[in-house]
C-alpha positions in Angstrom: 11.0 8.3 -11.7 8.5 6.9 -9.1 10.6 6.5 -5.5 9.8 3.9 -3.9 8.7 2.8 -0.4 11.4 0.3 1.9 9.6 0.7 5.2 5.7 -0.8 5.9 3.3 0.9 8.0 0.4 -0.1 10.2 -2.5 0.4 7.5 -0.1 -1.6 4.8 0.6 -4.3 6.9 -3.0 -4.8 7.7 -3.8 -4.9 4.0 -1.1 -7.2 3.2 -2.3 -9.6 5.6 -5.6 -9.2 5.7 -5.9 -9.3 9.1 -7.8 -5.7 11.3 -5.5 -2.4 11.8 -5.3 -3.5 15.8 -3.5 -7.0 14.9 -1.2 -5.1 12.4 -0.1 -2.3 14.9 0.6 -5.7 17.7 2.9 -7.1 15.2 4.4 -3.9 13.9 5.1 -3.6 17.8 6.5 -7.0 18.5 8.8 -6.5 15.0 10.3 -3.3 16.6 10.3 -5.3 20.2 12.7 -7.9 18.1 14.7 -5.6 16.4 15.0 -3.5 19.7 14.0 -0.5 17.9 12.4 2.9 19.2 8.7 4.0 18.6 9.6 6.5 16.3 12.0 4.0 14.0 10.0 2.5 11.0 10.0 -1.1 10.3 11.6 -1.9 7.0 9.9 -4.8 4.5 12.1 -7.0 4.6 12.0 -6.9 8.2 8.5 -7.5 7.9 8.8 -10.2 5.9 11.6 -11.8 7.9 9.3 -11.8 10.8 6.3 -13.1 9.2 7.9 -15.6 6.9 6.2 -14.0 3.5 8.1 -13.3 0.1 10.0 -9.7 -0.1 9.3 -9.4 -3.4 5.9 -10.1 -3.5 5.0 -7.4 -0.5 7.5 -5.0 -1.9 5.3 -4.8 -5.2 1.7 -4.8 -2.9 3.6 -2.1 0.0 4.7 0.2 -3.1 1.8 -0.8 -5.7 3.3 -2.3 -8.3 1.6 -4.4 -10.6 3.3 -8.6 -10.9 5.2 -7.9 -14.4 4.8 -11.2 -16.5 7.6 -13.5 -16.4 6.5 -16.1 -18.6 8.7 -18.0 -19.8 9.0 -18.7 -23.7 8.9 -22.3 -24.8 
């Protein structure tokens, strides 16, 4: 059994949004700054995705790389 990642770091945010490692880390920051957490406290995903308005189950499959499974629906 694969365990499985809750938290998001600086390099994964920046690859979820696209955006450079210095604009993750500033909004890794302000998360913590919001949740009045310490330096050393990890930011969880759905914190994450709370902040930045994205879908928690999306960036929980990117954050822990698991493939979309197919939910087609049958006819």
């Amino acid at each position: 059994m694969k365990l499985q990642t809750i938290c998001i770091d600086t390099k994964q945010a920046s690859i979820v949004l696209g955006k450079s490692i210095s604009h993750a880390r500033t909004i890794i920051r302000a998360i913590k700054d919001s949740h009045k957490k310490k330096s050393y406290q990890p930011v969880t995903i759905k914190e994450f995705c709370d902040y930045m308005d994205l879908p928690y189950e999306e960036v929980f499959n990117m954050v822990n790389n698991i493939k979309g499974a197919s939910t087609s629906k049958s006819a």
